[in-house]
C-alpha positions as CSV (number, residue, x, y, z in Angstrom):
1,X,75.5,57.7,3.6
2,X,77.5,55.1,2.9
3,X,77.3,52.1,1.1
4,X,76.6,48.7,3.4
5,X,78.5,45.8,2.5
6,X,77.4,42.5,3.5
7,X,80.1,40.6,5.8
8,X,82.4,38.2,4.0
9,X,81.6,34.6,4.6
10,X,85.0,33.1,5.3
11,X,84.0,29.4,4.6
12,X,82.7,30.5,1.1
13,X,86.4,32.2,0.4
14,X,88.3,28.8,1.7
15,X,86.2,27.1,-0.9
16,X,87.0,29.6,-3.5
17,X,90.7,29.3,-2.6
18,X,90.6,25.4,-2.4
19,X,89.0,25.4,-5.7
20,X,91.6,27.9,-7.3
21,X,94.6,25.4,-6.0
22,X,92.4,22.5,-7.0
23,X,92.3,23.6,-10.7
24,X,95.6,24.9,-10.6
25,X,96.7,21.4,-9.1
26,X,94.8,19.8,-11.7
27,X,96.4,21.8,-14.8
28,X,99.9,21.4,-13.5
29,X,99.7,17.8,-13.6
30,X,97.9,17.7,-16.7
31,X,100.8,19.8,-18.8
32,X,104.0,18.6,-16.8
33,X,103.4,14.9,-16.0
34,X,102.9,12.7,-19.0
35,X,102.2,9.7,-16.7
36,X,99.0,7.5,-16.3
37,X,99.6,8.9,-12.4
38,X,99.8,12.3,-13.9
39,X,96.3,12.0,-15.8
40,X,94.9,10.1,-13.3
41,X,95.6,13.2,-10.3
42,X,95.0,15.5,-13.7
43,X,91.1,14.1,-13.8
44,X,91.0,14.0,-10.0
45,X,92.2,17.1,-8.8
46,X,89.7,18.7,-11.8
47,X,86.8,17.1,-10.5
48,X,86.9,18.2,-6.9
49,X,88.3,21.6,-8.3
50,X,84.8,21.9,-10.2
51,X,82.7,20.8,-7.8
52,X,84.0,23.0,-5.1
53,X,83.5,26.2,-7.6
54,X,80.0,25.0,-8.2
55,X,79.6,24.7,-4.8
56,X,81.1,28.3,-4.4
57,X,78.6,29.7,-6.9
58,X,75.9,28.3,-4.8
59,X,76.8,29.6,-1.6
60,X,74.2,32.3,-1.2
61,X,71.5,29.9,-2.2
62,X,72.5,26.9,0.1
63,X,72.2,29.1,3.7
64,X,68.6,29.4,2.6
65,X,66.6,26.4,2.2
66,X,63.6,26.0,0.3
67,X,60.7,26.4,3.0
68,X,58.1,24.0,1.1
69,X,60.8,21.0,0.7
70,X,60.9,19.1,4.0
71,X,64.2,18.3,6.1
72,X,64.2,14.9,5.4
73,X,64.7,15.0,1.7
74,X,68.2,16.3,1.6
75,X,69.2,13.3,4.2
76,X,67.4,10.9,2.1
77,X,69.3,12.0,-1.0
78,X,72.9,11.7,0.5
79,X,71.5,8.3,1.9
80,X,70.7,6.9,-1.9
81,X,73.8,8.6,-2.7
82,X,76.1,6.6,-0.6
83,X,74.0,3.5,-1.4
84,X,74.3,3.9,-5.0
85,X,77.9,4.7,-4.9
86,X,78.6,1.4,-2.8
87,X,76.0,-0.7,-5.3
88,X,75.8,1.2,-8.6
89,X,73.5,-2.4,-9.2
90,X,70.7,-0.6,-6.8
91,X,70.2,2.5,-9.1
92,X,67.3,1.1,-10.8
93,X,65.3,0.2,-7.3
94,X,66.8,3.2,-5.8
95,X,64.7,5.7,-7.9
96,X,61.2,4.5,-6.8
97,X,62.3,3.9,-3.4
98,X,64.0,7.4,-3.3
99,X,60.7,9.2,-5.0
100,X,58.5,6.9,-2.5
101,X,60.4,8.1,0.4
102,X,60.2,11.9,-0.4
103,X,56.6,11.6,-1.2
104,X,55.9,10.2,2.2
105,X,58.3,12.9,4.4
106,X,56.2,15.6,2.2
107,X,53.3,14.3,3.2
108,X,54.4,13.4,7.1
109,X,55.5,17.3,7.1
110,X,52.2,18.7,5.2
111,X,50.1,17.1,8.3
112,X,52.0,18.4,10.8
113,X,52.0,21.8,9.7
114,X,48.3,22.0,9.7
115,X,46.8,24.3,12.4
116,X,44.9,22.6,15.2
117,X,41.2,23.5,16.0
């Protein structure tokens, strides 16, 4: 008997490929373009080249969520993102609002989850 191969997730090669062109984009610029435009596209192109490789690397674990962190959290993360991103002043208050908020959906969740007599 043959082995079985798992099927190949398509999206997770785009990002493999977009990330490849990314850092290849990113090194190009670096070495050919001597430019404030040319560093400036250099450091860009680098950044969204790494992330998407982390993101790559971290495929398998994403498409299965931790069962004992509720749904909320990962929305209320992006939403302190964006608002720290807009006001980097906020980051201070945002950390106790952020660790407030994830205590209380964890919480919300845990009493819901409780069997009914």
């Amino acid at each position: 008997m043959g082995k079985r191969q798992e099927p190949v997730d398509v999206r997770r090669m785009m990002t493999l490929i977009a990330a490849v062109i990314m850092l290849t984009v990113a090194l190009l610029s670096y070495l050919f373009y001597d430019t404030s435009s040319g560093t400036f596209f250099s450091a860009a192109f680098g950044r969204v080249g790494l992330v998407l490789a982390a993101l790559w690397l971290a495929w398998p674990s994403l498409k299965k969520p931790a069962k004992w962190l509720p749904a909320s959290v990962p929305v209320i993360g992006v939403c302190a993102i964006i608002v720290i991103a807009a006001q980097p002043r906020l980051l201070i208050p945002a950390i106790p609002m952020v660790g407030a908020l994830i205590t209380l959906s964890t919480v919300i969740s845990a009493f819901r989850k409780q069997p009914r007599s």
